[in-house]
N, C-alpha and C positions, 0 to 999 in steps of 0.2 A: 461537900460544899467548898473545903479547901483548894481542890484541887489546880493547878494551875493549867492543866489542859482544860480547864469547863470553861477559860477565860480568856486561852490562846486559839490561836490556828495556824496552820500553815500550809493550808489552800491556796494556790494560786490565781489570781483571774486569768482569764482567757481572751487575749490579746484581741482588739476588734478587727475581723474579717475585711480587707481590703476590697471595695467592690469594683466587680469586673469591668472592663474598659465596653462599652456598648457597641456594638458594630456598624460601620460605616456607613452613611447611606447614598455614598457615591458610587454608582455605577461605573463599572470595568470597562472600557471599550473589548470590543471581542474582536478577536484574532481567528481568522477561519482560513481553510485553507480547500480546495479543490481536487479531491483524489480520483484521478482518472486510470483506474491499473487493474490487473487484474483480480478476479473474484477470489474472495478471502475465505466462502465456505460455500456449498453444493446449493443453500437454499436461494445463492444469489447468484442463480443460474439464469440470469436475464438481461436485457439493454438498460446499464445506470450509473451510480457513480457516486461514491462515498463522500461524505463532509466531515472534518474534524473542524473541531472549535475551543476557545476556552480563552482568559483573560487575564493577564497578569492583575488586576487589581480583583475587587467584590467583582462575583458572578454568577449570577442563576442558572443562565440558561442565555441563549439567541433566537431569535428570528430569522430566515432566510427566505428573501426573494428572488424568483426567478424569474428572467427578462433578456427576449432575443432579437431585441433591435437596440441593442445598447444602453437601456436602461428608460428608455422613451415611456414604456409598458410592462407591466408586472404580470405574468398569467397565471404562479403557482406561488406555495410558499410552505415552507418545513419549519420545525422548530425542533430543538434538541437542550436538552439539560444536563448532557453527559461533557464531565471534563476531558478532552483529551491530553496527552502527554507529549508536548510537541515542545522546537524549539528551531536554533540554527546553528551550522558548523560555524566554530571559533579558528577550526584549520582545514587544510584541504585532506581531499583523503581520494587516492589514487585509484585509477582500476584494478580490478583484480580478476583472479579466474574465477570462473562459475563449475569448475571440474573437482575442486578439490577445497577445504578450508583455505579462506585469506589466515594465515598469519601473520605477515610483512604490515599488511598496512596497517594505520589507525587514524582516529582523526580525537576531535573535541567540539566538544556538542554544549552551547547552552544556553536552557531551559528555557519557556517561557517563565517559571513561575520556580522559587528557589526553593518550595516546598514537594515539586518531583522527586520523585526516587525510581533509579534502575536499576537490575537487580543481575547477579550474575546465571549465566546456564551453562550449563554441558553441552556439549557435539548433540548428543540423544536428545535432549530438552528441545533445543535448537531443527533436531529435525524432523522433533513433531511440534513445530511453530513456536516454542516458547520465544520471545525477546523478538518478535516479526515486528520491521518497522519499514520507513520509507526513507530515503533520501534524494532531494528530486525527484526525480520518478524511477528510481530503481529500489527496486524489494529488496531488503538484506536478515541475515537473521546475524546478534550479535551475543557473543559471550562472556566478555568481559567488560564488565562497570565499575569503574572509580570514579567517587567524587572527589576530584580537586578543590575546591570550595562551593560555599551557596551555591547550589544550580546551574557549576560548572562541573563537565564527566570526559573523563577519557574512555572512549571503546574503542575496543578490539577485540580481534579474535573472530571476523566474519564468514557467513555464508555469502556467497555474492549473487545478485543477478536470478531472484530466486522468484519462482514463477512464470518463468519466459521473461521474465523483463533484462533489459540490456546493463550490464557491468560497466560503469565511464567512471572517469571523473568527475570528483565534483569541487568546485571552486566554496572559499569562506564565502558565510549567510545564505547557503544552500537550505532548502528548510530539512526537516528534522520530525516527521511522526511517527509517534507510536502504533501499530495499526492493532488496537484490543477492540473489537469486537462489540465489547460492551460502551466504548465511547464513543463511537465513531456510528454516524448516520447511512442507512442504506437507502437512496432515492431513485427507485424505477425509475425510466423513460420509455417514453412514444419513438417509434423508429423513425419519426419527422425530424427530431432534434438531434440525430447523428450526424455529425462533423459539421455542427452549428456551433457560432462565438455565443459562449454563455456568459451573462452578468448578473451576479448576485448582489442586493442589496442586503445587508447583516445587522440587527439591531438586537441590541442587547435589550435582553427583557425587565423591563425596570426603566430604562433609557427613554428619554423623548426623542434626540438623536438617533441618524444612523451612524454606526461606529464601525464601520467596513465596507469597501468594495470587492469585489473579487471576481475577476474575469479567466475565461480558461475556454478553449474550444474543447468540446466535445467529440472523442476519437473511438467512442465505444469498446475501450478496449477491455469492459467483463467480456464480451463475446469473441475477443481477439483469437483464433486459433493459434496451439503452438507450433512450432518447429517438428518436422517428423527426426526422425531417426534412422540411424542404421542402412542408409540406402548403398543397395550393392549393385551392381552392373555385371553381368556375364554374358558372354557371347556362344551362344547354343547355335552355329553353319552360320547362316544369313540373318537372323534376329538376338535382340538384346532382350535377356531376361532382367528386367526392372523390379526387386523388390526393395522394402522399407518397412518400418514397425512408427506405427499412429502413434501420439502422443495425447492422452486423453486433460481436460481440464481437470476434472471430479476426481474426488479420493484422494489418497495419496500414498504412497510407499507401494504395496502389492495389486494394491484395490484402484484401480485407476478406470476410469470411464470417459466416453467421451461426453457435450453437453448435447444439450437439448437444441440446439440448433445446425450442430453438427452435418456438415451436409455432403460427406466422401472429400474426394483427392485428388488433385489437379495435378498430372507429369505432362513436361514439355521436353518436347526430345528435338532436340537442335533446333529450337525455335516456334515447333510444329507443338500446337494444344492438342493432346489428344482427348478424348471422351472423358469424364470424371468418371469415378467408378469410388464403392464400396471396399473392393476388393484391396491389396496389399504387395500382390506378386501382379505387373503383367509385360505382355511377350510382343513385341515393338519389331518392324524391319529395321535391320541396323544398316543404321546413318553411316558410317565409318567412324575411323580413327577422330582423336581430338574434337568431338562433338560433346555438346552441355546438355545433360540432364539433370531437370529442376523435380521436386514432389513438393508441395502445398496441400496443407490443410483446410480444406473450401466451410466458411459461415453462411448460413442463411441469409444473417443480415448483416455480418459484416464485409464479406467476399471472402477472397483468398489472407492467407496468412502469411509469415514469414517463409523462404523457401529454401530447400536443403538440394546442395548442386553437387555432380562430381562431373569429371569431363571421361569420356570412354579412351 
């Protein structure tokens, strides 16, 4: 009963728990954007056109209307709850080859939201899609990510011009997406609304407001065919032997296929269309010296493609 520990302690209390700040109940305007390029995986082997979206402030999710007389009439409408990873260049960032890694260039990208992260890849990584993004409408894959501050990044280290799409420049507040798969919206189309002015109205869900416009012509280009390849010209007495090697959309690296609307291959030999055909070699009366022959890759619904010329 002495004891002076029966009478002491030296327990500490435990500080009371700060409660947490509640979250906002103002809604984000949402930022969406209009992806018209080509198909990003085989299942989206059809006539459509991707949507990213997301909002620097609070955000669920959007609404999106579709409307083809300028916003007069609404006929369809999508929604999406996936954030995508988008932004705008802070600097310009130059053409480059589509033959070989860009190392020269780079630009500065930044963020919608200063909570992105991008993340570095390898050559390998890079050319099985890791780091696939968009800038204006050229496909790029990239390897190198620094963050310079909040939700500003230097990259480099690019693939360029990757999927058929065209290598350019591009000028500051160029946009900037992510193209993952799991944020980004896939929306079929009617072969009516091919090379129609699209208007989308964008509401952020939660929103009484609309919080975006966003207009873009529709050019169909998931169904765009690519560029052939390899085209040689020989002269076998009086006729040109005309071959080439197809360039398939599907698969990638060994595994290449063409799509489902895929429809043979247009050569014009000094001016003159000949037959489309299947086939890859064919045997022409030759035109003479310094004449142009073109090969195209012919779509169902979209026509002819890009074309691959040499002159005899």
């Amino acid at each position: 009963h002495e004891r002076i520990t029966a009478y002491e302690s030296t327990v500490a209390g435990v500080p009371i728990s700060q409660p947490s700040t509640p979250p906002t109940l103002v809604i984000g305007d949402t930022v969406a954007h209009f992806i018209d390029c080509h198909i990003l995986t085989d299942a989206n082997d059809t006539l459509g056109y991707y949507v990213a979206a997301n909002s620097a402030g609070e955000w669920q999710g959007a609404v999106a209307e579709l409307s083809l007389d300028g916003g007069m009439t609404y006929i369809d409408e999508d929604s999406t709850r996936a954030p995508s990873v988008m932004g705008v260049l802070e600097t310009t960032l130059a053409a480059g080859s589509v033959a070989y890694p860009d190392t020269v260039n780079t630009c500065q990208v930044r963020l919608l939201r200063d909570d992105g992260e991008l993340l570095d890849a390898t050559l390998a990584g890079m050319m099985n899609r890791q780091n696939l993004a968009i800038i204006g409408n050229e496909l790029v894959n990239f390897g190198e990510a620094n963050e310079v501050s909040p939700g500003l990044w230097d990259l480099g280290f690019f693939l360029r011009g990757r999927k058929g799409s065209t290598s350019v420049s591009h000028p500051i507040g160029e946009r900037f997406v992510m193209l993952n798969l799991m944020a980004l919206s896939f929306v079929s189309t009617d072969l009516f609304i091919y090379q129609r002015d699209l208007t989308f109205r964008i509401t952020s869900l939660g929103a009484e407001n609309t919080s975006a416009a966003l207009t873009g012509t529709f050019n169909g280009v998931t169904q765009e065919e690519r560029q052939c390849a390899y085209l040689t010209v020989k002269r076998d007495g009086g006729n040109l032997i005309i071959s080439w090697q197809g360039v398939g959309r599907l698969g990638g690296g060994s595994r290449v296929a063409m799509g489902a609307f895929f429809a043979g291959y247009r050569v014009t030999v000094d001016g003159v269309v000949q037959p489309d055909t299947t086939a890859r070699t064919i045997t022409v009366t030759d035109p003479g010296a310094g004449k142009t022959v073109t090969v195209q890759q012919v779509n169902q619904l979209t026509g002819v493609g890009p074309a691959l010329t040499v002159v005899t």
